[in-house]
Wavefront OBJ file of the C-alpha trace (Angstrom):
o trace
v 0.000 0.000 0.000
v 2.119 2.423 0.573
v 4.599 1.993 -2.528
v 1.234 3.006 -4.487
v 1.222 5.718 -2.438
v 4.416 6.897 -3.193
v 4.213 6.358 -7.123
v 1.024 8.217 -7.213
v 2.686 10.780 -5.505
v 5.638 10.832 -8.061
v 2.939 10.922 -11.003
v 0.884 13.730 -9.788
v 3.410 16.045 -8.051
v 5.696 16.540 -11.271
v 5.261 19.169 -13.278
v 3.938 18.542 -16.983
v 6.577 17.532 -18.922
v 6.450 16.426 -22.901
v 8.683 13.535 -22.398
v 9.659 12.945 -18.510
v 12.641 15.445 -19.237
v 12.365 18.562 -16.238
v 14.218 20.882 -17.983
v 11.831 21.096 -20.991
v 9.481 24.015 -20.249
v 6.531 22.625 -21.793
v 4.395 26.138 -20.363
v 6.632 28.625 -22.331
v 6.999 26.634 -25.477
v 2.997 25.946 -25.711
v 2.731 30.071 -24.959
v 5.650 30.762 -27.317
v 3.812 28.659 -29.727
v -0.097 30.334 -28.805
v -0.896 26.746 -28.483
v -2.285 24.918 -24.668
v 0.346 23.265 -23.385
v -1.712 19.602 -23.153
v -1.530 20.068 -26.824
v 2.126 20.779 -26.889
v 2.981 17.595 -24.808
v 0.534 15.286 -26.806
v 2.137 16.224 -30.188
v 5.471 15.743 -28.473
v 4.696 12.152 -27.274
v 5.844 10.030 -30.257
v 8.963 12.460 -30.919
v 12.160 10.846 -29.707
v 14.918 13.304 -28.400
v 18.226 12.642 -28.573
v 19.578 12.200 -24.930
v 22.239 13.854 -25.101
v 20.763 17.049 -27.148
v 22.312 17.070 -30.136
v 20.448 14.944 -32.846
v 21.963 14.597 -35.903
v 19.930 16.274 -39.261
v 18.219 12.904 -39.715
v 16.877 12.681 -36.694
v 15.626 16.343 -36.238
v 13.730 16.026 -39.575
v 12.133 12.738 -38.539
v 11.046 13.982 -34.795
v 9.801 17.335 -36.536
v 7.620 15.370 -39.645
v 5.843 13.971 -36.298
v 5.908 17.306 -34.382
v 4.839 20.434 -36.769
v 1.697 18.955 -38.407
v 0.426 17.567 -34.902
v 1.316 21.517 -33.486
v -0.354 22.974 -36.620
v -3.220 21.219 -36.404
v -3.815 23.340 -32.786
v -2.004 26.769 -34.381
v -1.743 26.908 -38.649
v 0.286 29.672 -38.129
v 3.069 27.597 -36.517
v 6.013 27.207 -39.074
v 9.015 25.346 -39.211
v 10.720 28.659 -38.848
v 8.792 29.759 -35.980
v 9.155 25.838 -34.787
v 12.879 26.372 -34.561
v 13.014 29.528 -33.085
v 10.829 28.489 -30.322
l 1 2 3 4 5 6 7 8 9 10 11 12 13 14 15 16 17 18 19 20 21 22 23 24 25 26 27 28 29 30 31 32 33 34 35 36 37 38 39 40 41 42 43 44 45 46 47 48 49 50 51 52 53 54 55 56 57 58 59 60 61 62 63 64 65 66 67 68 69 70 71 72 73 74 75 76 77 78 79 80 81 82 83 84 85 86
């Protein structure tokens, strides 16, 4: 009983996160973006980021073909462009 206790307490007292990682700031992207930031971290669930933060070209093209037409679906006015600045 009280393991469950202390996962649920791990589940719910984290902040939202896109992908478990703490120092993505999933509020100020989604604002940067005029976008909720639910939306943000649903479009970001099937993206894979490269642990150590620097994915090749490859890989940034594949995670963003999964990314930007999710986000634009919330916000057509989100580019690549604007994608990357953000």
């Amino acid at each position: 009983m009280r393991s469950s206790l202390v996962i649920f307490f791990l589940l719910f007292s984290q902040s939202a996160v896109a992908d478990q990682d703490p120092n993505r700031p999933t509020g100020k992207i989604a604002k940067d973006l005029q976008i909720e930031e639910a939306v943000f971290i649903e479009c970001f669930k099937p993206v894979n980021p490269e642990p150590d933060k620097f994915p090749s070209g490859a890989e940034q093209r594949a995670n963003k073909a999964i990314l930007l037409p999710c986000l634009q679906k919330a916000n057509p006015a989100i580019t690549n462009d604007r994608l990357d600045a953000v």
